[in-house]
Every structure is written in structure tokens, then in C-alpha cells.
C-alpha positions as CSV (number, residue, x, y, z in Angstrom):
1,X,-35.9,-3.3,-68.2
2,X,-32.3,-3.3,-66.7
3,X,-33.8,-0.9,-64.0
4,X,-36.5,-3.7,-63.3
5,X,-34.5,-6.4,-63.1
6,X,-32.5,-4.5,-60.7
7,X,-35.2,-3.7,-58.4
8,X,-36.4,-6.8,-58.5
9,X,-32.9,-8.4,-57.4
10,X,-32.7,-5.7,-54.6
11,X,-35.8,-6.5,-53.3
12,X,-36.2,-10.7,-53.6
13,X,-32.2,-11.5,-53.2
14,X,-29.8,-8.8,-51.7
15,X,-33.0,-7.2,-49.0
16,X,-32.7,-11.1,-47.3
17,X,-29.5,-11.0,-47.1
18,X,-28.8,-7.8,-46.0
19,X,-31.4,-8.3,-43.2
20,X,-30.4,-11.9,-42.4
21,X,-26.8,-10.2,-41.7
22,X,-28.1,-7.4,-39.9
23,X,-30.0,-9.7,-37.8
24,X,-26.9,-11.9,-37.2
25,X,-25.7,-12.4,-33.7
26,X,-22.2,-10.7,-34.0
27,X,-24.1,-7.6,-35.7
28,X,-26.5,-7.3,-32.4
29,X,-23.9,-7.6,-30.4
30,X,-21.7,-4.6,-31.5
31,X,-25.3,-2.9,-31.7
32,X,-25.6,-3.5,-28.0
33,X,-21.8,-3.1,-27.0
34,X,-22.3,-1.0,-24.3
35,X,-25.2,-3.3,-22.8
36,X,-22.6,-6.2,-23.5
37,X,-19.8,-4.1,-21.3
38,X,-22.0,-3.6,-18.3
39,X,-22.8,-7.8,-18.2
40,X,-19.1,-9.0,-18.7
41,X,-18.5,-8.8,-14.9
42,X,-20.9,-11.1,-14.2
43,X,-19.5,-13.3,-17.3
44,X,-16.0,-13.3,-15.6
45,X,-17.1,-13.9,-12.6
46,X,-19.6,-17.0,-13.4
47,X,-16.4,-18.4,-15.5
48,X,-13.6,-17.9,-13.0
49,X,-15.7,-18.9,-9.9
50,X,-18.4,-21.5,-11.4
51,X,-16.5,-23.0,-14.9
52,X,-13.3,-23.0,-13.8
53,X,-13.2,-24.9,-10.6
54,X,-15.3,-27.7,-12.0
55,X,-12.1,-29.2,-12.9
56,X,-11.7,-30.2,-9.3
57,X,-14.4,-32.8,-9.4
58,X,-11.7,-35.5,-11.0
59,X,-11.0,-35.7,-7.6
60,X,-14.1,-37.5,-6.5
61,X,-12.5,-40.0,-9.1
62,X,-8.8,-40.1,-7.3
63,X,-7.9,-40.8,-4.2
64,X,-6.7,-37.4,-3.2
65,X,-3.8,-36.4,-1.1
66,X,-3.9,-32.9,0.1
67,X,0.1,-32.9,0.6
68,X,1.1,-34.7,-2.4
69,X,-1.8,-33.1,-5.2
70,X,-3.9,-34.0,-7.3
71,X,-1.5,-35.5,-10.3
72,X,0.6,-37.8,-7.9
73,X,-2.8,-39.0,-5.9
74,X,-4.4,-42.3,-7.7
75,X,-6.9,-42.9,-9.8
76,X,-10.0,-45.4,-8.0
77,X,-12.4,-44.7,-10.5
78,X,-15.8,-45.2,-8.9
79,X,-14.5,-46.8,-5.8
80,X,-15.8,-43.2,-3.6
81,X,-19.3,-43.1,-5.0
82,X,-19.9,-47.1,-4.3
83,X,-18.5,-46.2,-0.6
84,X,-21.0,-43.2,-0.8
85,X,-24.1,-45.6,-1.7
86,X,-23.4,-48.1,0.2
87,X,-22.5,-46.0,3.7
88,X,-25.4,-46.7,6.4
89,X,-25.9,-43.1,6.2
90,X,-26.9,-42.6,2.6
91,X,-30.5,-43.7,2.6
92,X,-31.2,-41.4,5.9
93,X,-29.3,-38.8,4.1
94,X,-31.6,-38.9,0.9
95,X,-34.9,-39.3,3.4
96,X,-34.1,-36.5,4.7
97,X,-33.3,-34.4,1.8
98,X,-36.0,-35.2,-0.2
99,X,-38.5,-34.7,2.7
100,X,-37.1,-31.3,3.4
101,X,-36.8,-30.6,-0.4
102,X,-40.2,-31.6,-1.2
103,X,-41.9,-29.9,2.3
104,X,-40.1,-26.5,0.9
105,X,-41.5,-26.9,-2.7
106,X,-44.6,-27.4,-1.1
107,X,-45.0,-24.6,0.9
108,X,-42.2,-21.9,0.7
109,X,-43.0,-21.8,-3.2
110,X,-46.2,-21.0,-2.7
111,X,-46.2,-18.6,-0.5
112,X,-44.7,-15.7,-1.9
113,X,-47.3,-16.3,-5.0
114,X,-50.2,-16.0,-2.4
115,X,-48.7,-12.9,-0.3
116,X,-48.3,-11.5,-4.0
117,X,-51.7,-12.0,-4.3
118,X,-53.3,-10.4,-1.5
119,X,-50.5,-7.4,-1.8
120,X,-52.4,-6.9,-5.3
121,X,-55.8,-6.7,-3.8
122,X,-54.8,-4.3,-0.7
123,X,-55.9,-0.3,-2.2
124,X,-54.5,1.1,1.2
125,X,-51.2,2.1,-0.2
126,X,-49.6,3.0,3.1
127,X,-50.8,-0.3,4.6
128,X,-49.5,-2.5,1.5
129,X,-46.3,-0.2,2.0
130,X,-45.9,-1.4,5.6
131,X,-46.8,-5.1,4.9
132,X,-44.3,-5.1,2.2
133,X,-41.4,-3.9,4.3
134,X,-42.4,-6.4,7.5
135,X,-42.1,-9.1,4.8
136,X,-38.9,-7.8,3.0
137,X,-36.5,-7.4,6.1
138,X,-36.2,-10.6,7.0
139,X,-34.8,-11.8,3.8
140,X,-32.0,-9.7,4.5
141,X,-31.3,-10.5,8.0
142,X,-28.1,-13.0,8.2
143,X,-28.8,-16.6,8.9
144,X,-26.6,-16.3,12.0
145,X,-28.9,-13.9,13.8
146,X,-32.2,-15.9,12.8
147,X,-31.1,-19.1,14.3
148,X,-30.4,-17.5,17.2
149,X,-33.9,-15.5,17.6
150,X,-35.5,-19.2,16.9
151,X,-33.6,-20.4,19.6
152,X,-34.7,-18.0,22.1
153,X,-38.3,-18.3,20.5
154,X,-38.5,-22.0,21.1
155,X,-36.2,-22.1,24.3
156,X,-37.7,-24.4,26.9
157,X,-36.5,-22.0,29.5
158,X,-38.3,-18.6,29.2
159,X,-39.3,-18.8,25.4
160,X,-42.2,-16.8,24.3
161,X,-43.7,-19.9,22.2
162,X,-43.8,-21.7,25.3
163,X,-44.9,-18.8,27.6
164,X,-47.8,-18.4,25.0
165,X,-48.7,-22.0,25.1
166,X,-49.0,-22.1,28.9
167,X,-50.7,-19.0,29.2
168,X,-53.1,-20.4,27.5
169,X,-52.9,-23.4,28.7
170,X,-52.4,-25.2,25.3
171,X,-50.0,-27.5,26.7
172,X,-49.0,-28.5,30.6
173,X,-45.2,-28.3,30.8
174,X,-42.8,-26.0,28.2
175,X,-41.6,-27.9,25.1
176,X,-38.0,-28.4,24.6
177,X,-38.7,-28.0,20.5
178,X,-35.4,-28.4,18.6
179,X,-34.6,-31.3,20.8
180,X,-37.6,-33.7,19.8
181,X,-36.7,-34.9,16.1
182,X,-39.8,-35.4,14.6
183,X,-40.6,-31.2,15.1
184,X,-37.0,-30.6,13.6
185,X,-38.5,-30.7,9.0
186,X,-41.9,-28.0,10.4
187,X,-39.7,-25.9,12.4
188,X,-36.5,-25.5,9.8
189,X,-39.7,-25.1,6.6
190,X,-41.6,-22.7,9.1
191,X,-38.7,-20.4,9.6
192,X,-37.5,-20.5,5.7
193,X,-41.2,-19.3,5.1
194,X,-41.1,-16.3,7.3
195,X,-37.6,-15.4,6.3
196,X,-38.0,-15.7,2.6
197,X,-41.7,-15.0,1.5
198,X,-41.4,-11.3,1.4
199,X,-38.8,-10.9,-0.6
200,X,-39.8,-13.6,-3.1
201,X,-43.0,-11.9,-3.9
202,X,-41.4,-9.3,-5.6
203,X,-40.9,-11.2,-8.9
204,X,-44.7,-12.2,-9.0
205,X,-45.6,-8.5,-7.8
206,X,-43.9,-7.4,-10.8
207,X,-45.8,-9.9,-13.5
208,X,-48.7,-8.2,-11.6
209,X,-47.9,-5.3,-12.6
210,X,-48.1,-6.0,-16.2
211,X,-51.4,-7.4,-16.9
212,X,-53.5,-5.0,-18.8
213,X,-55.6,-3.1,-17.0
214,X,-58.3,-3.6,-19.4
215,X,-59.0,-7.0,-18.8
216,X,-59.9,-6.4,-14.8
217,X,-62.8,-3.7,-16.3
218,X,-63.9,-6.1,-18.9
219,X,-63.7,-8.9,-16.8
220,X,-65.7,-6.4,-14.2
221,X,-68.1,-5.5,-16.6
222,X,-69.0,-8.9,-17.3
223,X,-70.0,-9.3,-13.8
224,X,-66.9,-11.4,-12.2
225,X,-66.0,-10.3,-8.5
226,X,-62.6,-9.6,-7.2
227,X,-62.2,-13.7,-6.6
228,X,-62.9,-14.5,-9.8
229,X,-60.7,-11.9,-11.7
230,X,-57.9,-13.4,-9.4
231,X,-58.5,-16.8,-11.4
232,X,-59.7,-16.2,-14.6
233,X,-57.1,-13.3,-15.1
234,X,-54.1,-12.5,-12.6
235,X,-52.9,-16.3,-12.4
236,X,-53.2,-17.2,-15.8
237,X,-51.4,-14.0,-17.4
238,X,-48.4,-14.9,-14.3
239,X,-48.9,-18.8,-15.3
240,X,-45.5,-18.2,-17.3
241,X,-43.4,-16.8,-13.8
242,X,-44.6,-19.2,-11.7
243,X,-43.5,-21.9,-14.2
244,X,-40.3,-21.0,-14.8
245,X,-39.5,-21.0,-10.7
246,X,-41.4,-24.1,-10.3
247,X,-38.8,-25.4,-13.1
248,X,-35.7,-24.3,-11.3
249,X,-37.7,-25.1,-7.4
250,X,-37.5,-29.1,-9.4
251,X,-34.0,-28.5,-10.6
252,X,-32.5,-27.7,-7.3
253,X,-34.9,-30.6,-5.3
254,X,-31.9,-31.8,-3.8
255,X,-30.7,-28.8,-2.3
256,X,-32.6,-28.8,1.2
257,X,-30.4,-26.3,2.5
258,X,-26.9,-26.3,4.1
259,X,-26.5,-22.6,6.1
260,X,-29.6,-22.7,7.5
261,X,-29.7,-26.4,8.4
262,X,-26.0,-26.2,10.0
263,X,-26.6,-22.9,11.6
264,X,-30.3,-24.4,13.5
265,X,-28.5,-27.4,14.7
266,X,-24.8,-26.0,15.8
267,X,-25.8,-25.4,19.0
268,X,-27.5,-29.0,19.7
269,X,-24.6,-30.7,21.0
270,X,-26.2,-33.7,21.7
271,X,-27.2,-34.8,18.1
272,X,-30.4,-36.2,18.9
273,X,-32.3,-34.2,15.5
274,X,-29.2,-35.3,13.2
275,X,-30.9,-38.6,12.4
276,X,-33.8,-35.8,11.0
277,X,-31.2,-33.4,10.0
278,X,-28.5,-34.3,8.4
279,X,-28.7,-33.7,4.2
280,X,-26.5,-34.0,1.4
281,X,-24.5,-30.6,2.2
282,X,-24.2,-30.9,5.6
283,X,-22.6,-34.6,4.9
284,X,-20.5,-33.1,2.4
285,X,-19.0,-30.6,4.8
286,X,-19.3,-32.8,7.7
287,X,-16.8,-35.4,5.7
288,X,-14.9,-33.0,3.3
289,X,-14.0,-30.2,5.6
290,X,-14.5,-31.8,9.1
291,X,-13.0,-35.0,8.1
292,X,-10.8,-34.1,5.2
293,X,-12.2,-37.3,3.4
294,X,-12.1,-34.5,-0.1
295,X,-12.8,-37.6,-2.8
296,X,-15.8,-39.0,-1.0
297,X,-17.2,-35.9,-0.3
298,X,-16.3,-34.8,-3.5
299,X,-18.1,-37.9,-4.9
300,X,-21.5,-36.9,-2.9
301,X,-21.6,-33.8,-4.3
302,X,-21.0,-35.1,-7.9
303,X,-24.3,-37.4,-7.0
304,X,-26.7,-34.5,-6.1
305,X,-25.2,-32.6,-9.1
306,X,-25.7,-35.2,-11.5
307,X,-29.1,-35.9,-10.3
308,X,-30.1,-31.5,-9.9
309,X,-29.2,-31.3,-13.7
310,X,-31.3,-34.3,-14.7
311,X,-34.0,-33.5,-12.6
312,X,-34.0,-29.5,-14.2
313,X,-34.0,-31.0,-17.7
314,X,-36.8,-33.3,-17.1
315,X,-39.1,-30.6,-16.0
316,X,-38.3,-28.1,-18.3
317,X,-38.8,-30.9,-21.3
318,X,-41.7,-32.1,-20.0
319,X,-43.2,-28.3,-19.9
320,X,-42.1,-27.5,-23.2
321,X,-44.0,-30.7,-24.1
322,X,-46.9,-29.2,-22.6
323,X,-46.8,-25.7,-24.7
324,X,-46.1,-24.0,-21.4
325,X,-43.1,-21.6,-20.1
326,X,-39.4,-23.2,-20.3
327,X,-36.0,-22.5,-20.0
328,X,-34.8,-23.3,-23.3
């Protein structure tokens, strides 16, 4: 009986228990110590250069002295971001980066998923090989060197867009193209395409990847062409991918781009496409660094910070609401 009662305990009350503390988070973690090890670079590095230096946003708060610091400089509460909101700049500022923002969500997200796509469909592997490396390199070629072939490319003097254009007689006289403002959001979106859709199909080559293969040849053997398989089967089973970017492509709405952006219009002394140009980042570097006004521009980037965060949580609450892929 006493054996019974034993086994009985063992395996209703102390089993739990033991698993529940097996299970526990300290008791994977020394499980998974070495895995642990190899990440807490990245860990030190996210604290010391993310964490760490968010202190420094009191200062958008204060009115900063560079010579005398930050405890001796005053506090103004709210006085920056009201300067900030009410500067004649601020609503051409947010024009412009929501209009780049949202011309970027529109097409450079969607691009890689449909190179992706067609990568999956090409059985030439040599071809795909090639396709994949044309597409790849430009992701890793500096923004430097790309604003200076789109330069060249669009020069009015010489430029193969507008030799091309003449030779076919497409227009009458060359095109002085980063000078006319209204060009400035297709030609900065056309160029992030190019440069970034090779390397962001990766992620949604690999989903690709690992769909069963059995549900092509059933899918085949109920009659559905290559078309069809592409909708009934590869975009629903990478539905999850593309969700989670589209959740962070939301979150970061407001970052319309600040290398690229500063790097396409350095060499346009005039400032005619500023009016189409200038975003958040570029204002905050114009006024921080340029201008050495640290608390207002310290105070802008607060703004788009506050509002990226906000943003982010939105969309991944509102598809969690819908049963679909989220962050958290």
C-alpha cells in the first residue's frame, strides 16, 4: 500500500514539479551555456551602445551647453519640442518623410518578396546562381560609391539615361534629373530598390525553402499550375515572414533614410530638391551637428522615436488581434 501511495505521489505531485523546474528559465539556460556564451557579445554590445546612451535624451529636456555639461545646463522642460512643432520646417519635414517612408513600404518591401518568388520558380540552377549574385552585390556596395554612379547615370552632360532617351528620341533635350524636385522621392525609392532587393530576398528564399515538398505534388496532382501553387501554397506557408517585416517596415515608418538621402543630395549645392528632401534625420544632423543646436535636435529625434515605438506596437497588436504572426 505504502509502495502505492508512493508511486502515486511520484507520479501526480513530485513528476510536475520536477519537470516544472527542469523546464524553468535558469535551468535552460545553464543547459544552453555555451549557446548563451557565443550571444553575450551581442548582449554587451546592444547595452553599452543602445541602453546606455539613452540617458542622453534628458538633454532634449535641458538647454544644453556643450562647455559647461549637462548637470550645470537648465532645465526648459518642453520648450525644444514646441520650437520643433512649431518651426516652418516641421510640416515639410513630416511630408516628406512620410511620403518617402510610405513610397519605400510600398515598393522596396515588396520587391524582394517577388524576386524571391521568381528565384523559386527558375530550375536553371546556374542561371538562378547568376541572378542571385547580380542582385546580392549591390547591397554591399557603400552608399558613397552608389550616389556617385547615380550621379553619372542621371548627369545632364554625357549620362547614359539621357543618351538613351535621346537615342531614342524619348525626349528632345537631356534632363538635368536630381535638379527638378518633384523627380527627387522616384529617383532616391528607385535606387533603394536596386540596391537592396537582392539581398533582402534571402530571408523569404529561405521560408521557401521550408515548405514541404509534398504539398507542391499534391497540389500538382490536384490539377493546380505553377501560378496557382504560388498562391494557394508558397505565400500562405511564408504569410508568417512577410508579417513579421511588414510589422517592423510599420515600426520604423519614420525612418525615410538619412545616408542615402544626405549622400544623393551633397553634391546639389544649390538646394533646390531640399524642399523634397529634407527628413527627420537629415534635420536632425543638419541642426545637431551642423548647427550645434544638441536639445532641439535632440528633441526631434525623441519625436520620431516616440512615434516608431507607437507605431511598432500598434501593428504588432493589431496582428495579434488578427491571429496572425507578431513580435510578442
Amino acid at each position: 500500500m505504502k509502495s502505492d501511495a508512493t508511486s502515486m505521489l511520484n507520479d501526480k505531485g513530485l513528476a510536475p514539479m520536477q519537470k516544472s523546474k527542469n523546464n524553468g528559465v535558469w535551468a535552460r539556460f545553464f543547459r544552453q551555456w555555451d549557446y548563451q556564451l557565443m550571444i553575450l557579445p551581442s548582449i554587451a554590445f546592444i547595452i553599452v551602445f543602445s541602453y546606455i546612451p539613452m540617458w542622453g535624451v534628458m538633454i532634449s529636456f535641458k538647454d544644453y551647453n556643450l562647455f559647461t555639461g549637462f548637470s550645470a545646463s537648465p532645465w526648459v522642460g518642453f520648450t525644444h519640442f514646441k520650437m520643433f512643432f512649431e518651426s516652418p520646417e516641421f510640416w515639410t519635414i513630416m511630408r516628406n518623410t512620410l511620403a518617402i517612408s510610405l513610397l519605400k513600404l510600398a515598393f522596396a518591401f515588396p520587391a524582394p518578396i517577388i524576386l524571391a518568388l521568381m528565384l523559386n520558380e527558375i530550375r536553371n540552377m546556374a542561371f538562378k546562381r547568376v541572378v542571385q549574385t547580380v542582385t546580392y552585390i549591390p547591397h554591399f556596395i557603400s552608399w558613397v560609391v552608389v550616389s556617385g554612379l547615380v550621379f553619372s547615370m542621371l548627369a545632364a552632360d554625357n549620362g547614359p539615361v539621357n543618351d538613351v532617351l535621346l537615342q531614342f528620341n524619348l525626349i528632345k533635350e537631356p534632363i538635368n534629373w536630381l535638379s527638378i524636385p518633384e523627380y527627387f522621392w522616384g529617383i532616391l525609392v528607385s535606387v533603394g530598390v536596386w540596391k537592396e532587393i537582392g539581398f533582402g530576398s534571402i530571408v523569404y528564399l529561405a521560408a521557401i525553402a521550408g515548405i514541404d515538398p509534398a504539398l507542391y505534388e499534391a497540389a500538382a496532382m490536384d490539377g493546380a499550375n505553377r501560378i496557382k501553387q504560388i498562391f494557394l501554397i508558397t505565400i500562405p506557408s511564408i504569410t508568417p515572414v512577410i508579417i513579421i517585416f511588414l510589422i517592423l517596415g510599420i515600426g520604423n515608418i519614420l525612418n525615410a533614410g538619412f545616408e542615402d538621402i544626405l549622400l544623393m543630395t551633397k553634391n546639389l549645392t544649390n538646394g533646390i530638391v531640399m524642399p523634397y528632401a529634407e527628413v527627420i534625420d537629415t534635420y536632425v544632423y543638419q541642426m545637431g551637428i551642423m548647427n550645434q543646436r544638441f536639445s532641439y535636435a535632440t528633441a526631434a529625434g525623441l519625436f520620431k522615436s516616440i512615434i516608431s515605438v507607437t507605431l511598432l506596437f500598434i501593428a504588432n497588436g493589431i496582428a495579434r488581434k488578427l491571429g496572425k504572426a507578431s513580435l510578442w
